[in-house]
MARROVO-727169 format. One record per residue (C-alpha): residue in three letters; residue number from 1; x, y, z. Coordinates in Angstrom, 1 decimal, m for minus. Layout:
<atom "ala", NUM, <X, Y, Z>>
...
// end
This chain:
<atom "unk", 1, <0.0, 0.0, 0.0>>
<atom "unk", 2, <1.7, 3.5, m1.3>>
<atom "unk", 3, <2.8, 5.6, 1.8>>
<atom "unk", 4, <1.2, 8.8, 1.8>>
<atom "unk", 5, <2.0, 12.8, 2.9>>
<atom "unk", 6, <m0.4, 16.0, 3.0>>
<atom "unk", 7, <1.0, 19.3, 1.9>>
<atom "unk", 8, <m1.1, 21.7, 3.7>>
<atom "unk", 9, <m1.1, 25.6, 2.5>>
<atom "unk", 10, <m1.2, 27.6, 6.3>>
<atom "unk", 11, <m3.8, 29.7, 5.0>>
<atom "unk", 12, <m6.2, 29.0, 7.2>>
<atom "unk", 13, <m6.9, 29.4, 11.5>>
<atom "unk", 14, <m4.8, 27.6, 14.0>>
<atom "unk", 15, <m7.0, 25.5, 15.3>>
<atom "unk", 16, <m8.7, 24.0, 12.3>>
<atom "unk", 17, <m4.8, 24.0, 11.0>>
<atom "unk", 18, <m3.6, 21.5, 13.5>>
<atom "unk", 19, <m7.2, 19.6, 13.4>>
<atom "unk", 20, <m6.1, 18.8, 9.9>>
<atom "unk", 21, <m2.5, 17.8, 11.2>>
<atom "unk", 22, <m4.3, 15.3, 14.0>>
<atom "unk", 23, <m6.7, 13.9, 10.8>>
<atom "unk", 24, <m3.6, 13.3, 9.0>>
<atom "unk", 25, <m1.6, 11.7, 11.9>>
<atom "unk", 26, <m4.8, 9.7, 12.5>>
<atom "unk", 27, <m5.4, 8.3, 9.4>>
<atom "unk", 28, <m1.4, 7.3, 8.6>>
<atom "unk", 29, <0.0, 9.8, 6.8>>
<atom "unk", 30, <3.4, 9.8, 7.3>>
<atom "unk", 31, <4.7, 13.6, 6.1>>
<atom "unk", 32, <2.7, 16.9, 7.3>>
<atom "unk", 33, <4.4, 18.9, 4.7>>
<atom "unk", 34, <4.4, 22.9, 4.9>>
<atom "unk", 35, <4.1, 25.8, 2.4>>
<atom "unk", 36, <7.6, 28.4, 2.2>>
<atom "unk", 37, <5.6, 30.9, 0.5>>
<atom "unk", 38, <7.7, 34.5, 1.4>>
<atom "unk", 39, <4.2, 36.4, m0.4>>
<atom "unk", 40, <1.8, 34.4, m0.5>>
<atom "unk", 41, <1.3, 32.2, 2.9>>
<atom "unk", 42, <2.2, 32.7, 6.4>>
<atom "unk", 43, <5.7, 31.3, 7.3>>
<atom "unk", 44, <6.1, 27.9, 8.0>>
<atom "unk", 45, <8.3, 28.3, 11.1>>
<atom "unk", 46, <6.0, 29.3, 13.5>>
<atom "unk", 47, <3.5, 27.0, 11.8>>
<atom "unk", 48, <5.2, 23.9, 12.4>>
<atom "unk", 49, <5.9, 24.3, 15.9>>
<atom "unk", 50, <2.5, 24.0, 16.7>>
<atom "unk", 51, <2.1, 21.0, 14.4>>
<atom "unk", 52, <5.2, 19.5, 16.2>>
<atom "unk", 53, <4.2, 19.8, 19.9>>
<atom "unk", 54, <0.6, 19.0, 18.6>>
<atom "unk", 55, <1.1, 15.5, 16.8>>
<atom "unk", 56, <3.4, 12.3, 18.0>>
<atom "unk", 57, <3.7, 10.3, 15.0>>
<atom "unk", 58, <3.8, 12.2, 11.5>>
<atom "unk", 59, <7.1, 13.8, 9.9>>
<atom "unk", 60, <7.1, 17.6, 9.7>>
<atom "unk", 61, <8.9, 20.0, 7.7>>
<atom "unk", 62, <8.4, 22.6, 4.8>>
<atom "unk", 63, <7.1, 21.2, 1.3>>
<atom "unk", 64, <9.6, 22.8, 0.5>>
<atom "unk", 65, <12.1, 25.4, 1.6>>
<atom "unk", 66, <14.8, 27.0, m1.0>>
<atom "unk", 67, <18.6, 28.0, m0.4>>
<atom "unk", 68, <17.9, 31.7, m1.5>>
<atom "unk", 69, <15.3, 33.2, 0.7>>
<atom "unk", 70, <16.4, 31.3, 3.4>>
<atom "unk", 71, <20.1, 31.0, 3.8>>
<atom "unk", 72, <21.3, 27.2, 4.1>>
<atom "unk", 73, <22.2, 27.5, 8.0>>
<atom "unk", 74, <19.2, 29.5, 9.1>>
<atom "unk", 75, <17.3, 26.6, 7.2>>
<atom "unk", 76, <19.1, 23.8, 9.3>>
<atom "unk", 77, <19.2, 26.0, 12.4>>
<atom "unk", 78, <15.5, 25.7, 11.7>>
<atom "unk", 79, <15.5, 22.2, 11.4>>
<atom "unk", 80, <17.2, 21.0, 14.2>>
<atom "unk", 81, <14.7, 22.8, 16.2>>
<atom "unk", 82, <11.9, 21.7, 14.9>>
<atom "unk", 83, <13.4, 18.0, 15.2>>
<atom "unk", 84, <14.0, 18.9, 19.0>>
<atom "unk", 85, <10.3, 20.3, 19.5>>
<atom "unk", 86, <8.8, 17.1, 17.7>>
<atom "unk", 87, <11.3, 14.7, 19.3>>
<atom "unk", 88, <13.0, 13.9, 16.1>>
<atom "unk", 89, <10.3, 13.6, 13.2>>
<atom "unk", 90, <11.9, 16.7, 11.2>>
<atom "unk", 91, <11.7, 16.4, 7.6>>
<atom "unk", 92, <13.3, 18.9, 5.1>>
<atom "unk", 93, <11.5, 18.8, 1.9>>
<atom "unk", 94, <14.4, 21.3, m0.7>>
<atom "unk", 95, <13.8, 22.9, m4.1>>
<atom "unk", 96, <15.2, 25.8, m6.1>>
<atom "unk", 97, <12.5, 28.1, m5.8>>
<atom "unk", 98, <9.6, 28.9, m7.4>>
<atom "unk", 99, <6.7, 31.9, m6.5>>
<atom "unk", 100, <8.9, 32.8, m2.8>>
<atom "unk", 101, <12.0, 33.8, m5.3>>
<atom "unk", 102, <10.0, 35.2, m8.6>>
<atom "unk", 103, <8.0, 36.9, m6.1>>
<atom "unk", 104, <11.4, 38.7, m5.1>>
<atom "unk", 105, <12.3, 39.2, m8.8>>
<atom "unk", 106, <15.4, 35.9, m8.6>>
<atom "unk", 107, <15.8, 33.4, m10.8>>
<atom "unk", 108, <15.3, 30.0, m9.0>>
<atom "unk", 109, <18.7, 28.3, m7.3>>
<atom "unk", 110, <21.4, 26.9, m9.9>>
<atom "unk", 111, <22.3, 23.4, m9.4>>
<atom "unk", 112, <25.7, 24.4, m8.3>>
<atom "unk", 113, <23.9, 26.4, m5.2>>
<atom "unk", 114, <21.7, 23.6, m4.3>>
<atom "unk", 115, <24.6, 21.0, m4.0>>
<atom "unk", 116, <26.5, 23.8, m1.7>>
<atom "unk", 117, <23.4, 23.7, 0.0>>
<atom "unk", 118, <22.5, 20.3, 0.7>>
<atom "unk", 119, <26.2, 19.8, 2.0>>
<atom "unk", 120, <25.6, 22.5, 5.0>>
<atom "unk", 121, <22.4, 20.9, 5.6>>
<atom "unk", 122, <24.4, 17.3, 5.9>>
<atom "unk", 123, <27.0, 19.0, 7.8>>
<atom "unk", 124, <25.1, 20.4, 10.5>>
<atom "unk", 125, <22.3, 17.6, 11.1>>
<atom "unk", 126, <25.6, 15.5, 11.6>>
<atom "unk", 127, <27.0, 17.8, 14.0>>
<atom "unk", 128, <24.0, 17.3, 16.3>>
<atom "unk", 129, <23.9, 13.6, 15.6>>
<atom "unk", 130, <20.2, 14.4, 14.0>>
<atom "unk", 131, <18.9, 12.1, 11.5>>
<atom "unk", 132, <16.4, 14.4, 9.1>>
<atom "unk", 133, <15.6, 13.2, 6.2>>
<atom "unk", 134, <16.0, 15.0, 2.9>>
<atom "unk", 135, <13.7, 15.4, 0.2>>
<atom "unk", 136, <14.7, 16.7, m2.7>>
<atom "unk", 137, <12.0, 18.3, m5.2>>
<atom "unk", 138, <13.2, 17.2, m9.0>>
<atom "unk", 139, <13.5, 19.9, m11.7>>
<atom "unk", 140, <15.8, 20.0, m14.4>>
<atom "unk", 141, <18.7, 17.2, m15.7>>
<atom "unk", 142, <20.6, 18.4, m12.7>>
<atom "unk", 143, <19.1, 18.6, m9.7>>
<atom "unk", 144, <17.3, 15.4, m10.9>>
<atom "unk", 145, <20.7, 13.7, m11.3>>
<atom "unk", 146, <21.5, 16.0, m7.9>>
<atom "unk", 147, <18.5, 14.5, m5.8>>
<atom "unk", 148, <19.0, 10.5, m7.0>>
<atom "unk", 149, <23.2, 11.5, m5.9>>
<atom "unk", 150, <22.3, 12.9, m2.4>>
<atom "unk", 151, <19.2, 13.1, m1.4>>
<atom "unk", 152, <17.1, 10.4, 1.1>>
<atom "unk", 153, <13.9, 11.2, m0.9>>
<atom "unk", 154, <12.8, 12.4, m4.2>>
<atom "unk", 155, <9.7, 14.8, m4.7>>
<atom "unk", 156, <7.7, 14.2, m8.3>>
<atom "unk", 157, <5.5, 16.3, m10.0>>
<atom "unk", 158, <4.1, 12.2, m11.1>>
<atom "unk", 159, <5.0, 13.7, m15.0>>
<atom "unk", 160, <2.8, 15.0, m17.7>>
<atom "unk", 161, <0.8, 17.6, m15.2>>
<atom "unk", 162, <m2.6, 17.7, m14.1>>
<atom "unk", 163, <m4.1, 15.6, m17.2>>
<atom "unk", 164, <m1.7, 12.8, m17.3>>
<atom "unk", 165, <m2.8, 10.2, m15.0>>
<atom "unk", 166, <m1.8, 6.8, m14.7>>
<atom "unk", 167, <0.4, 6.8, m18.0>>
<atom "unk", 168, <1.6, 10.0, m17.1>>
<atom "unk", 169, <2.8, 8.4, m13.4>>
<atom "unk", 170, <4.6, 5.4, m15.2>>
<atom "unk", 171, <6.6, 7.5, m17.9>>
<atom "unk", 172, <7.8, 9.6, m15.4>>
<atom "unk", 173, <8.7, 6.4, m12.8>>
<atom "unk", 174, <10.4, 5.2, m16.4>>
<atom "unk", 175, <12.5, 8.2, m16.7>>
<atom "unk", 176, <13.3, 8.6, m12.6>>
<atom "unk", 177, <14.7, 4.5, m13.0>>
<atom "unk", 178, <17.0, 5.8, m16.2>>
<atom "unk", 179, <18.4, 8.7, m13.8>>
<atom "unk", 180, <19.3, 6.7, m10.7>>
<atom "unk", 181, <20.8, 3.6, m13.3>>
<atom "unk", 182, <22.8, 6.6, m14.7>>
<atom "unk", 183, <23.8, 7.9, m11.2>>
<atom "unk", 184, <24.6, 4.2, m9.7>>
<atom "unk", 185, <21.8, 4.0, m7.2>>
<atom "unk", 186, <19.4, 1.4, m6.9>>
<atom "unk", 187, <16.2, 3.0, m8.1>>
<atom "unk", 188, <13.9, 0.7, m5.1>>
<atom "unk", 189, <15.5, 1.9, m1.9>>
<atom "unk", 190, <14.7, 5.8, m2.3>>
<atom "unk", 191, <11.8, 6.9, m1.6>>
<atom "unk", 192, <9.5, 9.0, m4.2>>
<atom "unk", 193, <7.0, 11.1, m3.2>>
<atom "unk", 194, <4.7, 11.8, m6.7>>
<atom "unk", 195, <2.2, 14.7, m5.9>>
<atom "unk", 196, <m1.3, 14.9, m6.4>>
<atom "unk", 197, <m3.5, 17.9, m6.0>>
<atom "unk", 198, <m7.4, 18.0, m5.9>>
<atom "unk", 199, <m10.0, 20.2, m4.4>>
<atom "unk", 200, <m13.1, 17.9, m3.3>>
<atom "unk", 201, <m16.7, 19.1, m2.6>>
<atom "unk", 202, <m20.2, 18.2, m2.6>>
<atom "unk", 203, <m20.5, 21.2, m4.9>>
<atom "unk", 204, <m18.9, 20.1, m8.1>>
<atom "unk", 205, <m19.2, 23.6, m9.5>>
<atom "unk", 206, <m17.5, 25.1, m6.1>>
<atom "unk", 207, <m14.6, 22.1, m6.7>>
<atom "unk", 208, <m13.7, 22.9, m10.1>>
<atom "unk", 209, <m14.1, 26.9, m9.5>>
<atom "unk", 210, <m11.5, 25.9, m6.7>>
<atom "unk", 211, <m8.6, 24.5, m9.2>>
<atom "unk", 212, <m9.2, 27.8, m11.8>>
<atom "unk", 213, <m5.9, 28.4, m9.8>>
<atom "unk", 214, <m4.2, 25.4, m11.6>>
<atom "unk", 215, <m5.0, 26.0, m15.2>>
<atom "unk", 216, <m3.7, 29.1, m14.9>>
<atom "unk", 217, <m0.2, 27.7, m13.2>>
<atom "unk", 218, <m0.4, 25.5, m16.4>>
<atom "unk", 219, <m0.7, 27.8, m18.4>>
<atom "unk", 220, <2.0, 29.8, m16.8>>
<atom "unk", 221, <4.4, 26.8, m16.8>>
<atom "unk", 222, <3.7, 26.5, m21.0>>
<atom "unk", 223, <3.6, 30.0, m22.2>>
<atom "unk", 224, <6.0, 31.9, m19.3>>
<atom "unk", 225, <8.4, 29.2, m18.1>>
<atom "unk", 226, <9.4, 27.3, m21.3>>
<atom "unk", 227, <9.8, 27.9, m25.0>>
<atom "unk", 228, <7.5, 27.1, m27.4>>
<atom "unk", 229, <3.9, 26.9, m25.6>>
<atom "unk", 230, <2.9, 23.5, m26.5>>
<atom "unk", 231, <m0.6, 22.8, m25.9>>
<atom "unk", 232, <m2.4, 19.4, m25.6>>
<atom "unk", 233, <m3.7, 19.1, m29.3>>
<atom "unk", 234, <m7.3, 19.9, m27.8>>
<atom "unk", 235, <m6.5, 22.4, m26.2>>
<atom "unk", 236, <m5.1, 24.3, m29.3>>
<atom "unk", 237, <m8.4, 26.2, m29.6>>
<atom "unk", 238, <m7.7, 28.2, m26.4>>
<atom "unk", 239, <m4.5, 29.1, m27.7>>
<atom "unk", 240, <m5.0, 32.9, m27.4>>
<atom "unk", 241, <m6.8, 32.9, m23.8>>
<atom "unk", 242, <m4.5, 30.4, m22.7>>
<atom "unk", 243, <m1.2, 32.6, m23.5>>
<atom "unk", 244, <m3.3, 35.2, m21.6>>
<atom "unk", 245, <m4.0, 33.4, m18.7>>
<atom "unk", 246, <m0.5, 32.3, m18.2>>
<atom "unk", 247, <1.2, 35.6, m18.8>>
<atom "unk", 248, <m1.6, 37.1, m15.9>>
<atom "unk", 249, <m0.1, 34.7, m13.3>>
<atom "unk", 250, <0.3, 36.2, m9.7>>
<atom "unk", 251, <2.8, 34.9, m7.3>>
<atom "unk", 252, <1.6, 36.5, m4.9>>
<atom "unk", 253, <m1.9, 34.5, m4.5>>
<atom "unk", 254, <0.2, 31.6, m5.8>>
<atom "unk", 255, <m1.5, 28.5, m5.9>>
<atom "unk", 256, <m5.1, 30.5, m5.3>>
<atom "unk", 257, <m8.6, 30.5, m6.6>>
<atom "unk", 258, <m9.3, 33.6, m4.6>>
<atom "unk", 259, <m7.7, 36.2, m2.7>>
<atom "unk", 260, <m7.0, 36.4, 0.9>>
<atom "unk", 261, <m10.1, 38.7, 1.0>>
<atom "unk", 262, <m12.2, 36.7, m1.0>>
<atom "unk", 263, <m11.8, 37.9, m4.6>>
<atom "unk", 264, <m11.2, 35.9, m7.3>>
<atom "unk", 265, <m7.2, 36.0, m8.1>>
<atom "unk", 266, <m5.8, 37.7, m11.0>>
<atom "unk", 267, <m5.3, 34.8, m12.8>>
<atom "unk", 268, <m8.2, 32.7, m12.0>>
<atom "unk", 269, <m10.3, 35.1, m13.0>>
<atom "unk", 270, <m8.7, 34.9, m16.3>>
<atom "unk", 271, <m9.8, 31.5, m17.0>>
<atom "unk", 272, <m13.4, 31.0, m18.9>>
<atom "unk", 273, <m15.6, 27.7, m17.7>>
<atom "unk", 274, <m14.9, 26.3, m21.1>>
<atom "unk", 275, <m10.7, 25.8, m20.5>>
<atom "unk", 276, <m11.7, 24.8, m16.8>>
<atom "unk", 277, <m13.9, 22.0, m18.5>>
<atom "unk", 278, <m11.6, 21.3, m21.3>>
<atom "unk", 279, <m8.0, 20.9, m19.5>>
<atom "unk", 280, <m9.8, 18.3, m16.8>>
<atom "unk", 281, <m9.2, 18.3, m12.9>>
<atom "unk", 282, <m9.0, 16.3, m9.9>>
<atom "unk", 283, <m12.0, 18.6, m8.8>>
<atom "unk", 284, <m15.9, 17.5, m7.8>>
<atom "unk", 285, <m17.2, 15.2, m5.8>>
<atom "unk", 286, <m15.9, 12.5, m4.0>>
<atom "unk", 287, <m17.3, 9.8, m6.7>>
<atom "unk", 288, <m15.8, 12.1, m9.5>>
<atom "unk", 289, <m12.2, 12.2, m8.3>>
<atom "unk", 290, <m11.8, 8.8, m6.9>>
<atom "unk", 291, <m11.4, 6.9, m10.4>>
<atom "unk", 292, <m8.6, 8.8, m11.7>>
<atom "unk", 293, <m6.5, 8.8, m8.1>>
<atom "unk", 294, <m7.9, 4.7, m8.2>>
<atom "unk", 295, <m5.9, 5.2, m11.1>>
<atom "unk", 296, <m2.6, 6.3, m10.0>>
<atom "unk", 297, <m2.8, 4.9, m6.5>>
<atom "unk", 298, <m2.6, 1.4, m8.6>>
<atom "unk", 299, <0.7, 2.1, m10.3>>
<atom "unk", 300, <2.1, 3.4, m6.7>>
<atom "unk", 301, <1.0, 0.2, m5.7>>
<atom "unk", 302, <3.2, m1.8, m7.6>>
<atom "unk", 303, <5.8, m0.1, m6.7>>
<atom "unk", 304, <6.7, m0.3, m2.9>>
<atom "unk", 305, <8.6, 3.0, m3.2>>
<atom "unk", 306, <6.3, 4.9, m4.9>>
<atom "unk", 307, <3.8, 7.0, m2.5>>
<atom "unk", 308, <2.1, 9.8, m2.8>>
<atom "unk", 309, <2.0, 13.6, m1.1>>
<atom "unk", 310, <m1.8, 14.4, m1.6>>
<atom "unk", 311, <m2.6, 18.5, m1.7>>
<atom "unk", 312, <m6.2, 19.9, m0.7>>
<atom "unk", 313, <m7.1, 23.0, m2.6>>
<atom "unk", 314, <m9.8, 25.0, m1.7>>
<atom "unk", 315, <m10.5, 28.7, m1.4>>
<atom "unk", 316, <m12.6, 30.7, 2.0>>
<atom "unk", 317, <m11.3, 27.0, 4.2>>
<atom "unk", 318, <m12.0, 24.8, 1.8>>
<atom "unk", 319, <m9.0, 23.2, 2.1>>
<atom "unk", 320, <m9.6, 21.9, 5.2>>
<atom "unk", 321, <m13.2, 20.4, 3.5>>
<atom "unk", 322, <m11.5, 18.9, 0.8>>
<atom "unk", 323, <m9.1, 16.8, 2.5>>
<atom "unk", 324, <m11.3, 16.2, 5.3>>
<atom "unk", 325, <m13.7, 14.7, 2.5>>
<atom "unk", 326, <m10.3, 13.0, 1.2>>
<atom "unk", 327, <m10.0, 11.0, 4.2>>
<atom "unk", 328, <m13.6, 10.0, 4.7>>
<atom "unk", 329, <m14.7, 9.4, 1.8>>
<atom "unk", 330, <m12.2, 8.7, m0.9>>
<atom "unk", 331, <m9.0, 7.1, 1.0>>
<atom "unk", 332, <m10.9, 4.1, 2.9>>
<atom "unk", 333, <m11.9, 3.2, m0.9>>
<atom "unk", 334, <m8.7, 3.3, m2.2>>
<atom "unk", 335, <m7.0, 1.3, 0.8>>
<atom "unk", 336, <m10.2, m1.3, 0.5>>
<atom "unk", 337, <m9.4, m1.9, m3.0>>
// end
């Protein structure tokens, strides 16, 4: 059965916050993973303290920090204490940046920056004879070849985006087995941690309003982030609005439907029902997501390394009802099956 994580935005109230941390310890997730957000989200280091002396069982840490914004030994300074409040179930969870250092105007971390960065980290957790795991989020040829060289867990996008699925889980396992055969590790003992976001609601319209967010990070990712803007062959038609949407992307409501006052986001605002309906979500009910994560949950399966770090979307708290309907309703299906 595929091990499983929650990355949880702190964009909601305290207690409701580490009510959702307790679900998650409760239902055997092992990783309690934290936004580092400098814009766009409170800061992770107050908010996992009170995950830490709140829980007993689950891993905490940020989901994931950078080595820009956050110098390497404040990070690991960090770390340590966080391992110390939680009586050693600190996890670091590393990347080279996205909307906390293109909020700043940076460019995220070169490869030659994050390997500087992960040997402080190592350096210092061994100094204080911690053991903190150290999960690396995959990006380029690099860091991908970086994370299979150092790191004690890899973190996946699964491959292919929001649309891909099942096939889109086993090309990128494919590739990630080429990398660590290319590096000399054994592909089977490191953990992978594919991620999977969804928003989940009784409401199907207020689910997929919830994930107008993501089509416009998609489309951000195609036209602003790499050359070319390939689209999915049916999605050609919104060519024009979908260069717009993705050129309109705010990183400073990143990874938002709706503003912290309850407007609609710049960007999701952009985005017409039609591209919603046409690029396909894990958004709606219970009994419309739980085929397609059935879906991918069945190749993790079959793969003992493969797990999953599941993110709740919502806007106003509705992340707390999505994964709350998560656990309830669509997990005990996919560990009964």
């Amino acid at each position: 059965m595929p091990k499983i994580g929650v990355f949880m935005f702190q964009d909601f109230g305290y207690p409701a916050y580490v009510d959702s941390a307790k679900l998650a310890e409760e239902h055997g997730f092992d990783i309690f993973g934290l936004i580092d957000s400098t814009d766009a989200y409170s800061d992770y280091c107050a908010w996992d303290g009170l995950v830490a002396v709140n829980t007993s069982k689950i891993l905490i840490g940020p989901w994931v920090s950078n080595p820009l914004t956050r110098n390497p030994r404040v990070t690991a300074n960090h770390m340590l204490t966080i391992n110390e409040l939680s009586r050693g179930r600190a996890v670091l969870g590393l990347g080279t940046g996205d909307n906390a250092v293109r909020s700043m105007g940076w460019q995220p971390a070169r490869h030659s920056v994050m390997r500087e960065a992960l040997e402080v980290f190592r350096n210092k957790f061994k100094e204080k004879k911690a053991d903190i795991p150290i999960y690396v989020a995959i990006g380029g040829p690099l860091n991908t070849r970086l994370a299979f060289e150092s790191a004690d867990g890899i973190i996946s996008t699964g491959g292919g985006g929001a649309r891909s699925g099942a096939q889109g889980l086993l090309n990128s396992l494919e590739q990630l087995k080429k990398v660590a055969k290319e590096v000399g590790r054994d592909f089977n003992t490191i953990p992978i941690k594919a991620q999977v976001g969804f928003s989940i609601s009784h409401n199907r319209k207020e689910a997929i309003d919830e994930m107008r967010w993501q089509v416009a990070q998609m489309m951000k990712n195609i036209f602003v982030q790499k050359s070319g803007g390939s689209l999915p062959p049916d999605l050609e038609r919104f060519r024009d609005e979908a260069k717009r949407v993705g050129e309109s992307y705010d990183y400073f409501n990143h990874m938002r439907t709706h503003t912290p006052d309850g407007q609609w986001a710049r960007h999701a605002n952009a985005v017409s029902d039609e591209l919603v309906e046409a690029v396909g979500l894990l958004a709606g009910t219970p009994a419309d997501v739980l085929p397609r994560i059935r879906a991918v949950w069945q190749v993790a399966a079959a793969t003992p390394n493969v797990g999953f770090t599941f993110t709740p979307h919502g806007s106003k708290g509705g992340r707390k009802r999505s994964f709350e309907l998560f656990v309830k309703e669509v997990l005990p299906k996919l560990r009964g099956a």
